[in-house]
N, C-alpha and C positions, 0 to 999 in steps of 0.2 A: 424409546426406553420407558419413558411416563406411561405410554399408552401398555406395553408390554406387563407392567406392574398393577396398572387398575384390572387387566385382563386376569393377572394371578390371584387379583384380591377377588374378581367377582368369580372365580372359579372355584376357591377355600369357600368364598361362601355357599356356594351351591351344594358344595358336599357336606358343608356343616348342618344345610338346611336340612337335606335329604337324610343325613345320620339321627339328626332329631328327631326327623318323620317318620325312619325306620324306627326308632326307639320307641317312639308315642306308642305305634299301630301293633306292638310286637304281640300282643294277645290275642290278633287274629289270627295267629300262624300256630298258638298254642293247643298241644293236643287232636292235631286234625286227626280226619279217619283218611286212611289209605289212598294216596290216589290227590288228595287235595293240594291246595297251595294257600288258601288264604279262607277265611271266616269271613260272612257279612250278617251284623247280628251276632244276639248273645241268646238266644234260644227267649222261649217262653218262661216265665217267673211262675214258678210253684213253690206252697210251704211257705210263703213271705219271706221278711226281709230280716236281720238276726242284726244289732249288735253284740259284737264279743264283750265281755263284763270292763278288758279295762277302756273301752269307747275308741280306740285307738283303729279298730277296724269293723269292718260290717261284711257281714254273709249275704248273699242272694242265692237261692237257689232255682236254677233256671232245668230246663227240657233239655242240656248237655251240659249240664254240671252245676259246683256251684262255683258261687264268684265270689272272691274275696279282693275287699275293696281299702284303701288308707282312705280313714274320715277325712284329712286335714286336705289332704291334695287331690281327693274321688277317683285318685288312679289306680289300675287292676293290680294288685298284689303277686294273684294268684286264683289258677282254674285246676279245681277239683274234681276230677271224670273218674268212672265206673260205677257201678252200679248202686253204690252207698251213696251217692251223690247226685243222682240224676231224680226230682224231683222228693217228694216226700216234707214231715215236718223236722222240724229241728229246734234246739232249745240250749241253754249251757246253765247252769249250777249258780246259785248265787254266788258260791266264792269264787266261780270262774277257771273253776278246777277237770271240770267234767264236763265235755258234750256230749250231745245226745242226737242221734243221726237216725231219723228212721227211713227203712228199705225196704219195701215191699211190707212182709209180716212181721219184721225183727226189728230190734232197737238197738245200735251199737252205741257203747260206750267208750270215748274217745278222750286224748290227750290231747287240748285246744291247740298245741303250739308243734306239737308232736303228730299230731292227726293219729299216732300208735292205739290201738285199738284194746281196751281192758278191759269188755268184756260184750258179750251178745244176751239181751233179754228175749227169749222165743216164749211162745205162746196165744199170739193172734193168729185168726184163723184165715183175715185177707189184710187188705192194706192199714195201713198205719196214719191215719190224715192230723191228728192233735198230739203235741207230748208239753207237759210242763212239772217244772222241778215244784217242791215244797219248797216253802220261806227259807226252811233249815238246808234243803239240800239233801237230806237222807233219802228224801224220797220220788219219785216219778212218777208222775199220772202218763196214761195214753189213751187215745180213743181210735177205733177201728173203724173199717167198713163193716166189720163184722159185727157192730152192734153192742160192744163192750167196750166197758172203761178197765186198766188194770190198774192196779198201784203196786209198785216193785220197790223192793228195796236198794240204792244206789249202790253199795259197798258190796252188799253180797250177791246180789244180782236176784234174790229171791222175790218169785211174785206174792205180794202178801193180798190181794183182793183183787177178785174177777166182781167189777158190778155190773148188775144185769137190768135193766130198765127202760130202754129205748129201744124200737121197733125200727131204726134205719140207722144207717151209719151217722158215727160221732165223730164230727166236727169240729168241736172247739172242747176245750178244757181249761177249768182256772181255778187253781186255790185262792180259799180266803188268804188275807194279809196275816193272819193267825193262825191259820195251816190246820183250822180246825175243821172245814167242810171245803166241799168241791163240786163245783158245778160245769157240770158237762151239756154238750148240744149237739141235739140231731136234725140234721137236713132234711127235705126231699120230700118225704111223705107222712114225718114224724113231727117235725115243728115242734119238739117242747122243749124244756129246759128241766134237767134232773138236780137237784142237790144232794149232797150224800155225806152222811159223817165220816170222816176218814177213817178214825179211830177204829170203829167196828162194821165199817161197808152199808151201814143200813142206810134205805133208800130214806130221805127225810118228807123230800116233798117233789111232786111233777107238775112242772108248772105249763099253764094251756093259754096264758092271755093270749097270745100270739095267734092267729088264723092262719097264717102264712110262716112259711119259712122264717126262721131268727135266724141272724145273722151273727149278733156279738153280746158279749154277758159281761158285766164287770163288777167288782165290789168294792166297797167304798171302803178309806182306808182303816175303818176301826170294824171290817167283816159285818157288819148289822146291818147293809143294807146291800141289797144285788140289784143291777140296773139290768134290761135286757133292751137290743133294737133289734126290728125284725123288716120284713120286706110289705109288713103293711102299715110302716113311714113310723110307728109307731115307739116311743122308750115305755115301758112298763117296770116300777120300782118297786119293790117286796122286801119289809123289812124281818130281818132274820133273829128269833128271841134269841136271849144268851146260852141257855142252856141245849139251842138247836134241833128240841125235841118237838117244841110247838110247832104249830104249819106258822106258814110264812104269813102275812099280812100284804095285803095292797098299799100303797101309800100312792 
């Protein structure tokens, strides 16, 4: 009887273990294609990594979807497939109200909790690789393969400025902290760094320290100074006057 009863407890456990184990793994069976039984791997990581505004969870966007993740426990949420969702950037609103999902040439505009779709920006002419909100939110940069930066209006969905200034596709984008300029970068065979007034699209200044490819641009938090790193090891710093008309300075 003793022996009968350790038998039943090590057999509840085995199925407890293995219901766990089903449970842990159940993301590899999410969304197969036809034919499958199981995932190994979560595809390749494009467009980086996204926290949602209230930190509670983070985006990845991988080569068959993206992946949403709970910060507290790093366990899968949730896998988003089709074609909005299979590589591209991505970005959400300061108030956390609005994401921004780009797809090929288009930008949809999304309900973060709802994924419901409120509206499509068209006007790129190929891929979509940079998108980033204004401080305020009203507004959206994007950078293309195609060699343009746009700024769209969030609400209405209207593009308010094609800037045109870099010779290969743009790669990064990022407003000042004061939403008064923006600087964009291009890859490959272009290597510069563009600034631009937002206000009225003019190009302010093209920056060349760089020999080699740049890789990342940031602004310091009171906008008066832009940092650049590029791929020959180097930071190059450029202070930005207030009125944004003069050229940049070296520092």
């Amino acid at each position: 009887m003793k022996n009968l009863n350790l038998l039943s407890m090590l057999i509840i456990l085995i199925l407890l273990l293995s219901f766990s184990s089903s449970v842990a793994q159940e993301y590899t069976r999410w969304h197969l294609p036809e034919g499958a039984i199981v995932r190994f791997g979560k595809g390749r990581i494009y467009g980086g990594v996204t926290y949602f505004p209230d930190g509670t969870r983070l985006a990845v966007k991988s080569s068959i979807g993206t992946w949403i993740y709970d910060v507290d426990t790093g366990k899968e949420v949730e896998l988003l497939t089709g074609d909005m969702w299979d590589t591209g950037a991505m970005a959400f609103s300061p108030d956390g109200k609005t994401f921004a999902v780009a797809s090929g040439n288009n930008i949809h505009l999304l309900d973060p909790d709802t994924k419901n779709q409120r509206d499509v920006l068209t006007g790129h002419t190929s891929s979509v690789y940079t998108l980033a909100f204004g401080p305020t939110g009203e507004t959206l940069a994007s950078g293309s393969r195609d060699t343009t930066v746009r700024l769209w209006d969030v609400h209405t969905g209207e593009l308010l400025q094609t800037l045109i200034g870099h010779t290969d596709r743009v790669i990064s984008v990022v407003y000042s902290p004061d939403g008064k300029t923006l600087a964009s970068v291009a890859g490959f065979e272009d290597n510069t760094v563009c600034l631009w007034n937002v206000q009225t699209g003019q190009l302010l200044q093209t920056i060349t320290e760089h020999p080699d490819r740049v890789y990342r641009v940031a602004y310091s938090p009171d906008s008066l100074t832009l940092a650049s790193g590029g791929r020959d090891a180097k930071i190059c710093g450029m202070s930005i006057p207030v009125n944004s008309q003069k050229p940049l300075r070296p520092i």
